[in-house]
C-alpha positions in Angstrom: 1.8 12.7 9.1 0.0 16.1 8.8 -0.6 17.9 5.4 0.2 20.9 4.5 -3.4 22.4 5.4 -3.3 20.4 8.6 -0.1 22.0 9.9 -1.5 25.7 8.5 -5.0 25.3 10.4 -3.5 24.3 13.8 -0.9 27.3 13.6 -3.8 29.7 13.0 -5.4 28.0 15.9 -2.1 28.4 18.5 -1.9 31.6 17.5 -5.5 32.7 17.9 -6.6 30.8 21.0 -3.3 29.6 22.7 -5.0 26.3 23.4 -4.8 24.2 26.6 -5.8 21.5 23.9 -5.8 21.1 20.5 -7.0 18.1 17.7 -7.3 19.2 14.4 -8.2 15.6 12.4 -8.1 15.1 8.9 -11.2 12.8 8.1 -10.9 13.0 4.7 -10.3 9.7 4.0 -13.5 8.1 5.4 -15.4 10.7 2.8 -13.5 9.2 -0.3 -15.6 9.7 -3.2 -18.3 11.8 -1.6 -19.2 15.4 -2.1 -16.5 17.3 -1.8 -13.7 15.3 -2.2 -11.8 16.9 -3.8 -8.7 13.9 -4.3 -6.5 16.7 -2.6 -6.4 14.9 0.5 -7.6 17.7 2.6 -10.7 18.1 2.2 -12.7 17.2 5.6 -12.1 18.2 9.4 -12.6 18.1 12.6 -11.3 20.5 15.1 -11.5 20.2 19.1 -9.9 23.0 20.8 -9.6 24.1 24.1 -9.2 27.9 25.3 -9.8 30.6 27.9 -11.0 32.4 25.0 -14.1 30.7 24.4 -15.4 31.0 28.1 -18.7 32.7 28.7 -19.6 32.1 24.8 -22.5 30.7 22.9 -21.8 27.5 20.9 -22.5 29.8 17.8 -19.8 32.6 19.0 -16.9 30.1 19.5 -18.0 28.4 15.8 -17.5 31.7 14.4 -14.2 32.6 16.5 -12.5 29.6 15.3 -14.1 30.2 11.5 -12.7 33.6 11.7 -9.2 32.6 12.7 -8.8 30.3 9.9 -9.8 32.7 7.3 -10.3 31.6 3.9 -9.9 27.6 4.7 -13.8 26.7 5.9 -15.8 26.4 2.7 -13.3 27.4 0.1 -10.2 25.2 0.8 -12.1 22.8 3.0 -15.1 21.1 2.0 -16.3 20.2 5.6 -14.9 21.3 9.3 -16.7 19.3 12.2 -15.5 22.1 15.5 -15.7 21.1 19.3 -14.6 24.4 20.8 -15.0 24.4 25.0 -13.7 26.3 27.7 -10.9 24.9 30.5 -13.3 22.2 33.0 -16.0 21.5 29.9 
């Protein structure tokens, strides 16, 4: 079942991109007692998403398209956020 920070980051994500395909796993649990853990539960990410959007971008530009359309979560109320973002046929 997603957390609370879960459900938030892949709504941000719809909403921004309108995915063709969207994975937003919490890995937080195979960090347990590492660096910023945080015991919240929500504290490492990955994200693979899959837009229109991100066609004809550097690896660098769709990083910072999906960093910018989560806002404040990447390195203040996450810890860690692994992103795979490709374009439709990648």
């Amino acid at each position: 079942m997603a957390g609370p920070l879960q459900t938030e980051m892949e709504s941000l994500l719809r909403t921004a991109f309108s995915p063709t395909r969207l994975e937003v796993v919490n890995d937080t649990a195979s960090h347990h007692g590492h660096a910023g853990d945080d015991g919240s539960g929500e504290s490492h990410f990955s994200v693979t998403i899959e837009s229109t959007a991100f066609a004809g971008k550097s690896r660098l530009e769709r990083q910072r398209m999906v960093n910018r359309a989560l806002g404040d979560i990447p390195g203040e109320r996450v810890h860690a956020l692994a992103i795979k973002a490709l374009a439709p046929g990648e």
